[in-house]
C-alpha positions in Angstrom: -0.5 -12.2 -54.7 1.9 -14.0 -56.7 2.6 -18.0 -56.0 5.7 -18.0 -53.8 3.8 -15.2 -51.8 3.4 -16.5 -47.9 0.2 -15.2 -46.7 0.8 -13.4 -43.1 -1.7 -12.7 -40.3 -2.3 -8.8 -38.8 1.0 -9.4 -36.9 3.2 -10.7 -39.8 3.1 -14.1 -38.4 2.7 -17.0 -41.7 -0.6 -18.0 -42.0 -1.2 -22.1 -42.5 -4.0 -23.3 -44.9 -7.3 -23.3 -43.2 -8.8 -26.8 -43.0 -11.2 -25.6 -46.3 -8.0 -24.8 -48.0 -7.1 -28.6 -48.3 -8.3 -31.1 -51.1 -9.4 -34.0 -48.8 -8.5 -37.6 -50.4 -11.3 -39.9 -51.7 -12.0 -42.9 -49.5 -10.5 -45.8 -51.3 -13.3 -48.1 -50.6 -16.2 -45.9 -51.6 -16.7 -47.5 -55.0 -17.2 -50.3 -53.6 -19.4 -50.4 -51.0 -21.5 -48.1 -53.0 -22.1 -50.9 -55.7 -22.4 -52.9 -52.8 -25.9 -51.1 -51.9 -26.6 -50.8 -54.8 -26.7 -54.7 -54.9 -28.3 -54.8 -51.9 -30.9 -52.6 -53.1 -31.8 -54.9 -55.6 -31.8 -58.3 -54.1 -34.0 -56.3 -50.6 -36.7 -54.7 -53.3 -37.2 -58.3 -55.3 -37.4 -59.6 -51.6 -40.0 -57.1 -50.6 -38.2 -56.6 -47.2 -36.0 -54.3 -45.5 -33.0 -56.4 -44.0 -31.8 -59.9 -44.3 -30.7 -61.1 -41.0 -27.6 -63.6 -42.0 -25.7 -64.4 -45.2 -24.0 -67.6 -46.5 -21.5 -68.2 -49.4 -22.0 -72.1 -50.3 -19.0 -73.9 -51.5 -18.8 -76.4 -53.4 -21.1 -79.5 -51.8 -22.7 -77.2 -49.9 -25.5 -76.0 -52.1 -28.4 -78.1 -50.9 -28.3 -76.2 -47.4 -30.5 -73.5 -49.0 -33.2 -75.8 -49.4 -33.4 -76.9 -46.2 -33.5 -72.9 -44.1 -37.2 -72.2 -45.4 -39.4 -70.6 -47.4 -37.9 -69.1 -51.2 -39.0 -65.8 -50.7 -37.3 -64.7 -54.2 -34.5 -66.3 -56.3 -32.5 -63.9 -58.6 -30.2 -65.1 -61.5 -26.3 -63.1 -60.6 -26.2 -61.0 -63.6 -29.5 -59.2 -62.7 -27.9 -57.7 -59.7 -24.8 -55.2 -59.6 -21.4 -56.8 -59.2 -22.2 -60.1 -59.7 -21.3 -62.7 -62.3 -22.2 -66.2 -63.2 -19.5 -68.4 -61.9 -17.7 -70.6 -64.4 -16.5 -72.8 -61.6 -18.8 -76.2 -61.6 -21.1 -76.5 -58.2 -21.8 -72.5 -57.9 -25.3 -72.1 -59.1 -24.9 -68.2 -60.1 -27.8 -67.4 -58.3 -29.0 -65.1 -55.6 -31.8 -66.5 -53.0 -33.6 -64.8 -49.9 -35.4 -67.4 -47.7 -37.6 -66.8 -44.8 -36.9 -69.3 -41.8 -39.3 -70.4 -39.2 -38.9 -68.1 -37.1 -39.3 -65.0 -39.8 -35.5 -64.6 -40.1 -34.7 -63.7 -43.5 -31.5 -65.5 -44.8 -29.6 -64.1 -47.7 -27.6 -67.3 -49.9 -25.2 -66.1 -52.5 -25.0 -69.1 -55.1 -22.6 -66.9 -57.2 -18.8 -66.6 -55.5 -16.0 -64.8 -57.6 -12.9 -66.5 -56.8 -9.9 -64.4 -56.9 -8.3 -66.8 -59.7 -11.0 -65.9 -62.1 -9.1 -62.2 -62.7 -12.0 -59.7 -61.6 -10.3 -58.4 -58.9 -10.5 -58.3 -55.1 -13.3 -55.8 -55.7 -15.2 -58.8 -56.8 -14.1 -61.5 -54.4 -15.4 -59.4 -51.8 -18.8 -58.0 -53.4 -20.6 -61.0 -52.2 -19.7 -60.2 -48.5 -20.4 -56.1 -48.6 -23.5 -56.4 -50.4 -24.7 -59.1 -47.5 -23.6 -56.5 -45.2 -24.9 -53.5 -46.8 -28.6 -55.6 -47.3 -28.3 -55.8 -43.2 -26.7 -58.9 -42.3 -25.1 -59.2 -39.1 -23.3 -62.9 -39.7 -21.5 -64.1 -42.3 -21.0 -68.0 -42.8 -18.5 -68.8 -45.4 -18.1 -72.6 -46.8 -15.9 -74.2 -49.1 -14.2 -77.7 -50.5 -10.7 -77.7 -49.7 -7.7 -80.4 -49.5 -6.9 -81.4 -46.1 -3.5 -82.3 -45.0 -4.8 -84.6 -41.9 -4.3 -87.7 -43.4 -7.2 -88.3 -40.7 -9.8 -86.6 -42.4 -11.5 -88.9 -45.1 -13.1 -87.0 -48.3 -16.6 -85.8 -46.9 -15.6 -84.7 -43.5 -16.2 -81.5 -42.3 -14.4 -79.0 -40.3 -14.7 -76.0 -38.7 -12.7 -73.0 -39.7 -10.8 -71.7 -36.5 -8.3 -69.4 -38.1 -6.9 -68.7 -41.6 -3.9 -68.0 -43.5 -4.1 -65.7 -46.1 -1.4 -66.8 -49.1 -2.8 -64.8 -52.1 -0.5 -61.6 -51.5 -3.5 -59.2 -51.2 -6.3 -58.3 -49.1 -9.7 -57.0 -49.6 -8.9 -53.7 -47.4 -7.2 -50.6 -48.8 -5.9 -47.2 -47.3 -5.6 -46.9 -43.6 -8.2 -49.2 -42.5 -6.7 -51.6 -40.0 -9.0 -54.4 -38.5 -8.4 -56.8 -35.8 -8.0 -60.5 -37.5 -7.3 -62.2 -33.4 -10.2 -63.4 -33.0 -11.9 -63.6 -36.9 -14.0 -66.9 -36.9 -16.7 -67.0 -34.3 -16.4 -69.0 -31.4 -20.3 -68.6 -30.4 -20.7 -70.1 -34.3 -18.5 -73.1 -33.5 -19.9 -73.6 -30.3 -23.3 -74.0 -31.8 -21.6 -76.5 -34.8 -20.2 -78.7 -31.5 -23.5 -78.8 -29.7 -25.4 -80.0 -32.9 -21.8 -82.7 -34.1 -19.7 -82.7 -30.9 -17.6 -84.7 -33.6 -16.6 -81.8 -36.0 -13.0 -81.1 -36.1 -11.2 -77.7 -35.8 -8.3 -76.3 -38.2 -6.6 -73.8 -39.9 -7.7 -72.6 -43.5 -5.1 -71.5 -46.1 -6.0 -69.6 -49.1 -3.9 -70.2 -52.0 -4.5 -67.5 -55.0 -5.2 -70.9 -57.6 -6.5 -71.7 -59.9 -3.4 -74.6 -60.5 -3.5 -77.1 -57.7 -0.8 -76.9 -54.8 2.2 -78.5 -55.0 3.2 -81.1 -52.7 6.3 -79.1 -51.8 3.4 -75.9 -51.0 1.4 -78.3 -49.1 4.2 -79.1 -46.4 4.7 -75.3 -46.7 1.3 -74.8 -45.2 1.9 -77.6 -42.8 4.8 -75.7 -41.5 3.4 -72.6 -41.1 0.3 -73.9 -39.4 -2.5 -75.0 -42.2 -4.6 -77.6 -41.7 -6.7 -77.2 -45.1 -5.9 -75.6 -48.5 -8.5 -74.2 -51.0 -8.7 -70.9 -53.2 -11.8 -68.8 -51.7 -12.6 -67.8 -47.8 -9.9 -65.9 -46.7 -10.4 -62.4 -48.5 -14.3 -62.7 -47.9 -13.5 -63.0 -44.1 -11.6 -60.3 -43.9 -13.8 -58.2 -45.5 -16.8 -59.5 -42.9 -14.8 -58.6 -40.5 -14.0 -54.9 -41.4 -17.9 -54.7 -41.7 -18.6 -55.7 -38.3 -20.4 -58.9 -39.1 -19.9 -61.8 -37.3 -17.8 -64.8 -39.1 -18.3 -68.1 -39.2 -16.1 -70.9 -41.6 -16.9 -74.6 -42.7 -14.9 -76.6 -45.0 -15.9 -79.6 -46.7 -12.3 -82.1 -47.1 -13.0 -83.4 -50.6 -9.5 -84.6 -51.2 -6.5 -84.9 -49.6 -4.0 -82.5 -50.4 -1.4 -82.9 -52.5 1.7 -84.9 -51.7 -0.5 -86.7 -49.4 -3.3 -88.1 -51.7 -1.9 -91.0 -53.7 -3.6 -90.0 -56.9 -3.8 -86.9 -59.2 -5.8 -83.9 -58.3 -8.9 -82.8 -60.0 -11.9 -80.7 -59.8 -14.2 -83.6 -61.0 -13.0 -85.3 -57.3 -13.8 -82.0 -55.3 -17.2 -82.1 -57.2 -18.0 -85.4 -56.7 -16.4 -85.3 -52.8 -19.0 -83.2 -52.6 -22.1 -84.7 -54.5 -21.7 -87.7 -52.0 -21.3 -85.3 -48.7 -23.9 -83.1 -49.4 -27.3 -84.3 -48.1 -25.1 -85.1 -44.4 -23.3 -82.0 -44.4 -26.5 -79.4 -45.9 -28.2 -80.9 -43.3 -25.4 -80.0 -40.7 -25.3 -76.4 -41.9 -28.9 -75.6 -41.7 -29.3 -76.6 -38.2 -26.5 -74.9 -37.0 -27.7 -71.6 -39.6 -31.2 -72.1 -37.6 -30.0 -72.7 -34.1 -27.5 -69.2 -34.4 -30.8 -67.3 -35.4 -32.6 -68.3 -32.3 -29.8 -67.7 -30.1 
């Protein structure tokens, strides 16, 4: 049967390709998510268990929550596990740590964040998140240090993450996969927050792709369009929670004012010291609520 031969059935009617006659397309996201368990795999056999129960991504002046969740059950340096790099950015300590709570809750902390500036692709941004999820984790809690455009909201205060805008130009999903963003950032998560610091304030979180600093003109961009905070992380790992049916819950630390509205330059020696100062007060704030959502 020659190429341009149509194939007929017994009654001379054309014949369609049987399903085993197509070449099915690859699933765009399987190299990822299977170096995501493969990360997993790693961090749950150091660990000696079979799941972790929650994951967090600390931000800068957020790293001294870990100490406070429990017991070190293992500590692993990023480049020993798949996917993960040591962070240039200063207050990421490129390291992986499980911790047992209390209650026996196993808590996975990734100290090693890829920003989406640092050029390893979204891939990367988003490893942290799909290797939490592939290891078992059910709730994701994502914090950062961000500029705030409430001229309200000193250096050191926190806020809860109520919704995002995503500014980068990408996202984490590829192919048909099309997830629900309405209602992304937990409300049981900022419920808990509220009952521990009826205080905290509420906004919206911008991510900007970085690494240069907004400019003021960007900043009243964002105002505009709806943001309350700016910062260069977040967004893409919530999205990426969300398409793998974990729970999300956001926290930023303000550790400058954005810019047009702070009266001095910006800098990242600020954003690390904003958060030096906050730390103990806010770590402290983040465990309880990390503890109180396990019980729950």
């Amino acid at each position: 049967m020659s190429e341009n031969t149509v194939r007929t059935d017994a009654d001379g009617a054309p014949q369609t390709a049987a399903p085993q006659d197509l070449t099915p397309t690859d699933d765009p996201a399987a190299p990822a998510n299977r170096l995501a368990e493969e990360a997993a795999a790693v961090l749950l056999d150091r660990a000696g268990i079979d799941a972790v129960d929650l994951a967090c991504t600390l931000g800068s002046g957020w790293g001294e929550a870990a100490g406070q969740l429990g017991e070190v059950v293992t500590v692993v340096d990023a480049d020993e596990v798949p996917g993960f790099h040591v962070s240039g950015v200063a207050g990421h300590s490129g390291r992986l740590t499980v911790i047992r709570t209390e209650s026996g809750a196993h808590v996975l902390v990734v100290g090693a964040r890829t920003h989406y500036y640092e050029g390893r692709g979204v891939d990367a941004v988003a490893h942290g998140v799909r290797t939490a999820a592939a290891a078992g984790a059910r709730t994701m809690v994502l914090t950062n240090g961000c500029g705030g455009l409430n001229a309200d909201w000193a250096p050191g205060t926190a806020v809860l993450i109520r919704d995002h805008i995503n500014l980068t130009g990408v996202s984490p999903l590829r192919g048909a996969h099309f997830v629900d963003l309405t209602d992304l950032y937990s409300l049981r998560m900022r419920d808990i927050a509220r009952q521990i610091d009826p205080a905290l304030p509420e906004g919206v979180y911008a991510q900007m792709p970085g690494p240069h600093y907004e400019t003021p003109a960007e900043v009243r961009h964002a105002g505009i369009i709806g943001a309350d905070l700016v910062g260069m992380s977040t967004a893409l790992e919530a999205i990426a929670a969300r398409a793998a049916g974990m729970e999300v819950f956001g926290i930023s630390l303000v550790t400058n004012q954005a810019a047009g509205i702070s009266p001095e330059p910006l800098s990242h020696q600020e954003v690390v010291d904003a958060g030096r100062e906050a730390a103990p007060r806010i770590s402290d704030l983040l465990a309880r609520v990390i503890t109180r959502s396990l019980q729950d």
